[in-house]
C-alpha positions in Angstrom: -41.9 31.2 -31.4 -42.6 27.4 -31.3 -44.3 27.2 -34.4 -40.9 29.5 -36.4 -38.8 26.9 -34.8 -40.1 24.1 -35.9 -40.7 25.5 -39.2 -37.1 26.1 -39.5 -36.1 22.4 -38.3 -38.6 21.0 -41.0 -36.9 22.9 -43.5 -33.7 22.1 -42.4 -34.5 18.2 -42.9 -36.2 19.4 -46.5 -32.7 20.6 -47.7 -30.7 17.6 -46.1 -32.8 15.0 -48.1 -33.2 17.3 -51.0 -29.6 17.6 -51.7 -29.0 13.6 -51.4 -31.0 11.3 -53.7 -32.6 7.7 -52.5 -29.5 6.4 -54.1 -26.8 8.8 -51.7 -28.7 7.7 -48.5 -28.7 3.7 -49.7 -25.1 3.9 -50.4 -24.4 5.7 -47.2 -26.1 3.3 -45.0 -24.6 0.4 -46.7 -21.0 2.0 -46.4 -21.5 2.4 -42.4 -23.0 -1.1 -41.9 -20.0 -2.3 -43.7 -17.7 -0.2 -42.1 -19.3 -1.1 -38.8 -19.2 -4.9 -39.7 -15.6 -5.0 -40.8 -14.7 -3.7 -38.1 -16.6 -5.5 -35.5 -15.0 -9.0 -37.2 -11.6 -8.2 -37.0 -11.8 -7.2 -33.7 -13.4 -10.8 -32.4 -10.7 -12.2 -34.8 -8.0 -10.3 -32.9 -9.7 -10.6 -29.1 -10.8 -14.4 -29.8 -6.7 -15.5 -30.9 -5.7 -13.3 -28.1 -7.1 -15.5 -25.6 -6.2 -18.9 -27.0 -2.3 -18.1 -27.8 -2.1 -15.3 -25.6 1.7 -17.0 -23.6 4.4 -15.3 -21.5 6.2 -15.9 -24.6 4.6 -13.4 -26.9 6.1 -10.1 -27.2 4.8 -7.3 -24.7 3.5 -4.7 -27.6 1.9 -7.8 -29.2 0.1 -9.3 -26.3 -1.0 -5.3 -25.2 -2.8 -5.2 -28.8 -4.6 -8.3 -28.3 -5.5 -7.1 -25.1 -6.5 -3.7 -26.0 -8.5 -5.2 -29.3 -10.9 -6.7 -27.2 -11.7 -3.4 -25.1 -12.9 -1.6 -28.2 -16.4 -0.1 -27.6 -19.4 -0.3 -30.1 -19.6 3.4 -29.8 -16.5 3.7 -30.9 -17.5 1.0 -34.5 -20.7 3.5 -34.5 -18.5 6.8 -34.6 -16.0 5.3 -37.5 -19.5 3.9 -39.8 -21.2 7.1 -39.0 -18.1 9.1 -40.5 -17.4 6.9 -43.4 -21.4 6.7 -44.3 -21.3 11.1 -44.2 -18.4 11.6 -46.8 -20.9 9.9 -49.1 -23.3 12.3 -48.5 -23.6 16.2 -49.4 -24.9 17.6 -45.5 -25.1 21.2 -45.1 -21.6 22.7 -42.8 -24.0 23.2 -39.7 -25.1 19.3 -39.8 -21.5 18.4 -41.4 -20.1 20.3 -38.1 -22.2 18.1 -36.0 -21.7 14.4 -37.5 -17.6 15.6 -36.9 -17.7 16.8 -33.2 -19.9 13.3 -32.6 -17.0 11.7 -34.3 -14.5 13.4 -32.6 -16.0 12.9 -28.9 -16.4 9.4 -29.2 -13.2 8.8 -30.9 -11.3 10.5 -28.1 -13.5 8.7 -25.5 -12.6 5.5 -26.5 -8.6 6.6 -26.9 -8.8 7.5 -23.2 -10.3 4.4 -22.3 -7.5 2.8 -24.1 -4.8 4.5 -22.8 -6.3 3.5 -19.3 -6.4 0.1 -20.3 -3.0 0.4 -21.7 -1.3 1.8 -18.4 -2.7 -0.7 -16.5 -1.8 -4.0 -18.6 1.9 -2.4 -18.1 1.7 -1.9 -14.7 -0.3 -5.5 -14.2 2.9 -7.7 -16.0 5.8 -5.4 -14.3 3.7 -7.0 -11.3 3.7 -10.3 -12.2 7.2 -9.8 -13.7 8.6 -9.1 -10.2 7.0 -11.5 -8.3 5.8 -11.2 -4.7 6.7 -7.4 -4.6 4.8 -5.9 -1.5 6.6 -2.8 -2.4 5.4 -2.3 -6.3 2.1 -3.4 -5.6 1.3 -0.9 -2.6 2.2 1.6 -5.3 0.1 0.5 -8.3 -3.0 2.1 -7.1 -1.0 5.1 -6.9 0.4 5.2 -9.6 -3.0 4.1 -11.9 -4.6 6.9 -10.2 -2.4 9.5 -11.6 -1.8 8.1 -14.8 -6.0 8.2 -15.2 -6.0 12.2 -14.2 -3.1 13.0 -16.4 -5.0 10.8 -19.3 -8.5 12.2 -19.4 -6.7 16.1 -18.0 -5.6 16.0 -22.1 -8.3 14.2 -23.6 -11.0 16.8 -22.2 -8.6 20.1 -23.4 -8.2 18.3 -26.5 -12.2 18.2 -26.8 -12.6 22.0 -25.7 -9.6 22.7 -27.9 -11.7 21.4 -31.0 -15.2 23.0 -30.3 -13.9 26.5 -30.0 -13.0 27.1 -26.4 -9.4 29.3 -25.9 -7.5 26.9 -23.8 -4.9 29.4 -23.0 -7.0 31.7 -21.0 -9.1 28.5 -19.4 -6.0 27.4 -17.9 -5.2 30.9 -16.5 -8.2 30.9 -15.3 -7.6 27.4 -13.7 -4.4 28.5 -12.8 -6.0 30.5 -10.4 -9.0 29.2 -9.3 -6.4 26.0 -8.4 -4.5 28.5 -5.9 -8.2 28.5 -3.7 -9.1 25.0 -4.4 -5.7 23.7 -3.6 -5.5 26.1 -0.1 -9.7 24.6 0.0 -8.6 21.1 0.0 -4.8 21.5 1.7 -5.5 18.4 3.6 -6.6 15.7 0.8 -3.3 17.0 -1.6 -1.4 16.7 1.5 -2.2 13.3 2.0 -2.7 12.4 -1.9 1.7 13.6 -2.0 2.5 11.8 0.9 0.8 9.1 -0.4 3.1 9.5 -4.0 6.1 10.0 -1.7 5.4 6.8 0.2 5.4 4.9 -3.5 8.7 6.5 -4.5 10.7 6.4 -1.4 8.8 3.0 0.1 10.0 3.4 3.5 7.5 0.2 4.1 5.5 -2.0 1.8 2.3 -4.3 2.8 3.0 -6.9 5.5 5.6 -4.8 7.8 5.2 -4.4 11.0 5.2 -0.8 12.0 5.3 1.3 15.1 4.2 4.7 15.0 4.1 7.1 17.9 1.4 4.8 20.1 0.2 2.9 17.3 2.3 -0.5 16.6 0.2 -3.4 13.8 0.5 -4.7 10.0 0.5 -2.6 7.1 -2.5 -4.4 5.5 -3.7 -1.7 2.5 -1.8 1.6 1.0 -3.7 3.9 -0.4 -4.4 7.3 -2.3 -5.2 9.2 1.3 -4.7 6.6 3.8 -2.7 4.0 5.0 -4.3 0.7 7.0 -2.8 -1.2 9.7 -3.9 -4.5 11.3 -3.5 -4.4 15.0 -2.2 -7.4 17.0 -5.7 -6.8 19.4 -7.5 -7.7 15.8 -9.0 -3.8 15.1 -8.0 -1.9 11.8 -6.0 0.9 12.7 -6.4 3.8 9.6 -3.7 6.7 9.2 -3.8 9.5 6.8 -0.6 9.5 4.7 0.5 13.1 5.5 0.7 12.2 9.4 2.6 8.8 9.3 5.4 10.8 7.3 5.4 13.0 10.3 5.7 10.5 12.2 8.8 8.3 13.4 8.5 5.5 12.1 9.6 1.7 13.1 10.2 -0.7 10.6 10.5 -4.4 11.8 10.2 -5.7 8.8 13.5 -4.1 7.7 15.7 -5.1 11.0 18.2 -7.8 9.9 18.8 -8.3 13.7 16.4 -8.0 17.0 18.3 -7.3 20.1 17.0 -9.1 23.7 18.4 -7.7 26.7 18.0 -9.6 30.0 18.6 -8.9 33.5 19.1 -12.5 35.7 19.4 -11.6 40.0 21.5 -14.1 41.4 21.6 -14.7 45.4 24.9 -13.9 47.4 25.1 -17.0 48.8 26.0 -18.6 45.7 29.5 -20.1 45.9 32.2 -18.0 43.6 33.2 -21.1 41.1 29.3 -21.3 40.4 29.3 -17.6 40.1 32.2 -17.5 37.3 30.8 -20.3 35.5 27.3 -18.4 35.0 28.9 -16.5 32.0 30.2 -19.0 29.7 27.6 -21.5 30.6 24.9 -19.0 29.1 26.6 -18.2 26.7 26.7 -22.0 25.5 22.9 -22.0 25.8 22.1 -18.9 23.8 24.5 -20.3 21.0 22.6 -23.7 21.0 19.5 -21.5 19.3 20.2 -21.6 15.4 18.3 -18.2 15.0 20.5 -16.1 17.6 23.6 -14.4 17.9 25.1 -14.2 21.5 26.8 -10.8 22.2 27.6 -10.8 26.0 26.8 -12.0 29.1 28.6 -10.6 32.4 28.2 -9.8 36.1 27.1 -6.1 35.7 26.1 -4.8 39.1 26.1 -5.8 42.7 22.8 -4.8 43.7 21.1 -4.2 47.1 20.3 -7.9 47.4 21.5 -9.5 44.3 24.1 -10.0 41.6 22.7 -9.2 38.5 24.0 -10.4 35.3 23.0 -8.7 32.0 22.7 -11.0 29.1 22.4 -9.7 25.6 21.9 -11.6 22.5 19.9 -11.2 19.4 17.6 -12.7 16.9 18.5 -12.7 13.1 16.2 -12.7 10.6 13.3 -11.7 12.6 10.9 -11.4 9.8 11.0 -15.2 9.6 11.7 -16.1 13.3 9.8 -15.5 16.1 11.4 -13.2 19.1 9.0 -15.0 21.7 9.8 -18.3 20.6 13.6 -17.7 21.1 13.4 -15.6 24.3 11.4 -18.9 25.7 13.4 -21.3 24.6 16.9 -19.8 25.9 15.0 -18.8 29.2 13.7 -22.7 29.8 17.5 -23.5 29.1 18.6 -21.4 31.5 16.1 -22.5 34.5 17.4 -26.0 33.6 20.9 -25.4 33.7 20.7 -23.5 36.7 18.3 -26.0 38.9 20.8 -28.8 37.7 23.6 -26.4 39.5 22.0 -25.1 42.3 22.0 -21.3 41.8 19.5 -19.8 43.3 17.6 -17.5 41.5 16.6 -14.0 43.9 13.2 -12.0 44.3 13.5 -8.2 43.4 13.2 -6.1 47.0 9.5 -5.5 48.0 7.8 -3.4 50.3 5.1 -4.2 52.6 2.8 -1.2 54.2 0.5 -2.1 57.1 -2.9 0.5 57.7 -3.5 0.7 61.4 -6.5 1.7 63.2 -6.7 5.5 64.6 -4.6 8.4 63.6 -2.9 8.0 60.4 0.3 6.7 60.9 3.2 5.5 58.4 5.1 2.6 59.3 8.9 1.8 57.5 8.6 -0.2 54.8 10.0 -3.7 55.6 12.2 -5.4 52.9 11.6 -9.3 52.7 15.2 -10.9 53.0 16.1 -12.3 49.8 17.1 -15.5 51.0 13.2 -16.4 51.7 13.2 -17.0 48.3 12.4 -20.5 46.4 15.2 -21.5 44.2 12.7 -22.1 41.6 11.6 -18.6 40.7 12.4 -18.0 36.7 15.0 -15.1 36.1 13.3 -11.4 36.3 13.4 -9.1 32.8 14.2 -5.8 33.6 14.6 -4.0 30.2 11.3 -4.1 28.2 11.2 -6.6 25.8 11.3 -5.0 22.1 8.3 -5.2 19.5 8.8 -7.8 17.0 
């Protein structure tokens, strides 16, 4: 059997170099090394003025050709000699079939690659077009991603298309062998359309700060599965896509305002005028803050052993401003004022439990009278301070 195949191969070359004389195969090969020469100049022509006039102030479609001229494979100047350098030759249909599948392949290969290229130069000036957009450029990645499937997803049933193969009954039969493969891998499509949900609806771009469920940090990387989040403790924090959109989710970065509630205890003893004057003089101090907005500040409650006054103000812009630095600076304000005055500021209740030898016994809690308390103890949060 080895012997009849080679046999037939060696006849096969005898009748492809019978039917073309010296002079057909001469002519050939100088057609493709001129084809392939040509064509190899004009594109360094094109890539080389690219480069030194490429300017913002070129037209789009113009600077994409120069950009996409110097891309072009040598494969791609081999397929275009290799077919100009056969119509010069007489090739039997079997070998004639061959040279135009090569052709074809890499022809289509190097489109592909192209309209890769092509997709991404767009997507690369919208970019710069826009500017610092945290919200276009977490999608990019995205959106290159399916752009490259849906690219070479045609250029491969173009290829089957061409060497015979019925694409109408492959793509039934993808049809449904996707049905397992998509129930197979449920999870990574899960994430991969939350992933294109997050890029159309951008409910948060890189740089927010986020709080989801128990997890609060900066949204450092969006990608095709996952999404990554910079902790303030320093540790990367990594989500899956499909489980942050099931999540509730606390954008910072959004808030145009940042409320602070504070709770201030007050002693009894403090004389009424001082009392009524507490209101508008914090009120004066919170305005003095060019970052805040002062809502209220009243006498809420009188508690077991202490006025307590609830202050509320917020911070706008907190995306630029820090919430810390404000709360500190109105608090320090506040301990001024109020030394200068002479309000006393009172301890929350506590509760002392003595163990005593023998048989267990419990003894009353004992509450420490308020007015124990030095004047110089700073005024007592209540609420929880919010994220910022």
């Amino acid at each position: 059997m080895v012997t009849d195949y080679v046999t037939h191969k060696i006849d096969s070359l005898r009748e492809i170099f019978s039917s073309n004389s010296l002079t057909d195969w001469l002519i050939a090969g100088a057609v493709g090394v001129a084809v392939w020469t040509v064509l190899w100049i004009v594109i360094r022509l094109v890539s080389s003025h690219y480069k030194k006039y490429a300017t913002p102030q070129l037209g789009k479609p113009v600077r994409m050709l120069g950009y996409l001229a110097g891309n072009i494979k040598q494969f791609f100047l081999f397929a275009m000699a290799l077919d100009a350098a056969e119509s010069f030759l007489n090739l039997p249909d079997k070998i004639d079939r061959y040279v135009a599948i090569t052709v074809m392949i890499l022809t289509l290969l190097q489109i592909g690659l192209l309209a890769g290229l092509a997709v991404r130069f767009y997507l690369e000036t919208k970019a710069r077009e826009r500017g610092p957009d945290q919200v276009f450029a977490g999608s990019l990645d995205i959106i290159k991603f399916i752009a490259w499937m849906v690219i070479w997803s045609l250029l491969t049933l173009l290829v089957l298309g061409n060497l015979g193969v019925n694409i109408t009954a492959l793509l039934a039969g993808l049809g449904v062998g996707g049905v397992a493969v998509a129930l197979a891998l449920r999870n990574i499509l899960g994430d991969l359309f939350a992933s294109l949900s997050i890029a159309l609806d951008k409910p948060f771009m890189v740089g927010d700060r986020l709080e989801l469920d128990a997890y609060v940090g900066k949204v450092e990387h969006i990608g095709i599965k996952t999404t990554r989040l910079r902790s303030d403790s320093g540790e990367q924090i990594i989500l899956s896509n499909e489980e942050i959109l099931r999540s509730r989710v606390r954008n910072f970065a959004r808030a145009e305002e940042q409320r602070v509630l504070t709770t201030i205890r007050v002693h009894y003893e403090t004389p009424t005028e001082l009392l009524q004057s507490i209101p508008k003089l914090i009120e004066g101090i919170v305005r003095e803050q060019p970052n805040a907005r002062f809502d209220h500040c009243h006498l809420k409650t009188l508690g077991d052993t202490a006025l307590l006054f609830e202050l509320v103000y917020f911070l706008q812009q907190p995306a630029i401003h820090s919430l810390f630095g404000l709360q500190q600076a109105v608090n320090f304000r506040i301990l001024e004022e109020f030394r200068r005055l002479g309000v006393d500021v009172a301890y929350e209740a506590q509760h002392i439990v003595r163990s005593l030898p023998g048989p267990a016994t419990e003894v009353p809690a004992i509450e420490a009278p308020a007015t124990e308390a030095p004047a110089s103890k700073p005024p007592s949060t209540e609420a929880p301070l919010p994220q910022h």
